[in-house]
C-alpha positions in Angstrom: 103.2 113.9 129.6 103.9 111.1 127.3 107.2 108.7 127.9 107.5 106.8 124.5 106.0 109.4 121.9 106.1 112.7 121.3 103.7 115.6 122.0 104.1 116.3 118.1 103.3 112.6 117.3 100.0 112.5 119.2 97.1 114.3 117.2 95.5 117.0 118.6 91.9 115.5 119.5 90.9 111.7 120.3 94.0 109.9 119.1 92.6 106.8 120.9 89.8 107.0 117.4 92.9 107.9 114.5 93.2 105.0 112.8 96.2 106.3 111.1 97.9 107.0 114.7 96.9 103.9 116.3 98.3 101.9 113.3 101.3 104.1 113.2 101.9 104.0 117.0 101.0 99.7 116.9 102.7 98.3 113.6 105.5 100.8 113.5 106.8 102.0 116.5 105.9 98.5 118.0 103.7 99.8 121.3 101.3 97.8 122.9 97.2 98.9 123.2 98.6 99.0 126.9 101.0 101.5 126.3 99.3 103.3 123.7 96.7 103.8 126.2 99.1 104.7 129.0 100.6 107.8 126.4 97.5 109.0 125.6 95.9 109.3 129.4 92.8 106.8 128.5 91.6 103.3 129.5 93.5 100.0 127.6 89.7 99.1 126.8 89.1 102.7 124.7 92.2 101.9 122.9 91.9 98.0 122.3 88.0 98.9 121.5 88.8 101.6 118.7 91.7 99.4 117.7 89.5 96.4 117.1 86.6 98.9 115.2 89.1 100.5 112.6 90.8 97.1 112.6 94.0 97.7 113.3 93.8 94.9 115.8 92.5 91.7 114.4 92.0 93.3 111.1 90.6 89.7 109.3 87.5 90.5 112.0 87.2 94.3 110.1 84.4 94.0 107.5 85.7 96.9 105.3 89.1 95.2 105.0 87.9 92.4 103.9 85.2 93.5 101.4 88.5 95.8 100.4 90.9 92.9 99.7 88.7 89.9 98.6 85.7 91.8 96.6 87.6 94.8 95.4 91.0 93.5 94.6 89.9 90.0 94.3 92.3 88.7 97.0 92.0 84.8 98.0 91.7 83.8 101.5 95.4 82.4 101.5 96.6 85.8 100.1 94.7 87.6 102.6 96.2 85.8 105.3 99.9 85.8 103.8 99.9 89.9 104.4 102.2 91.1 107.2 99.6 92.7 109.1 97.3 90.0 109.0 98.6 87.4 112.0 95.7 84.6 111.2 95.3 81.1 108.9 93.6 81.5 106.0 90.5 79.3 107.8 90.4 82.2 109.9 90.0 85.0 107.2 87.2 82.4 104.8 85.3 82.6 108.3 85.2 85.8 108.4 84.5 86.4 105.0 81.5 84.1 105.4 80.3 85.5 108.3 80.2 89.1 106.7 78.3 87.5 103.5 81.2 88.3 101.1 81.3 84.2 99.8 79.1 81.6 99.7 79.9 79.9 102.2 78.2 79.0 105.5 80.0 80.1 108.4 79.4 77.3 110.4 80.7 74.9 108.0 84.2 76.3 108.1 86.4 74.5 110.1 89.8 74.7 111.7 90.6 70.7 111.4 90.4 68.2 114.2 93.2 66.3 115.0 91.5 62.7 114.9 90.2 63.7 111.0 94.5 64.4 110.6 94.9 61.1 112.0 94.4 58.6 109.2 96.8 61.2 107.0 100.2 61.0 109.5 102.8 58.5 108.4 102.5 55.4 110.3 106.1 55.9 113.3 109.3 53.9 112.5 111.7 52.1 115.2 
């Protein structure tokens, strides 16, 4: 028996695959894969797994996302990242899009910064 939803809010067969329920139950009523997985009678790991595959979780690492909003609607990297459900920089989302072959770009080449390249760009400390 389920503490935090509803029988009538769980569907009827594999709710741990609904995309629609796992992003309902995640995003809007605010539950954990933990907890989603505790309601539903099922491993965290099914949940997180199936969360991860429709990309609910993660979504910059969900291919069809991203061909959605960069190729389709012609969304930028920055843009990508700016939307609420996306929790990532905008380097994370060009890597992705890189490594799924949606730009040019080389994977590998992408990089998140180093500190000692930021170095020679900090203002120099005052007494």
């Amino acid at each position: 028996m389920p503490f935090r939803l509803s029988e009538e809010e769980i569907p009827d067969e594999q709710p741990h695959r609904n995309r629609e329920f796992l992003k309902w139950a995640y995003h809007e009523r605010g539950l954990s894969p933990r907890t989603i997985a505790y309601e539903l009678g099922v491993s965290k790991s099914r949940v997180t797994v199936h969360m991860e595959r429709l990309g609910v979780l993660r979504p910059w690492r969900h291919e069809d996302t991203l061909r959605r909003l960069h190729v389709e609607r012609g969304l930028s990297a920055d843009k990508i990242a700016a939307r609420d459900e996306f929790d990532c920089s905008p380097t994370t989302v060009r890597k992705w899009l890189a490594e799924y072959g949606l730009t040019d770009d080389d994977p590998d080449d992408i990089t998140y910064g180093r500190l000692d390249d930021l170095d020679s760009e900090s203002p120099t400390p005052t007494a």
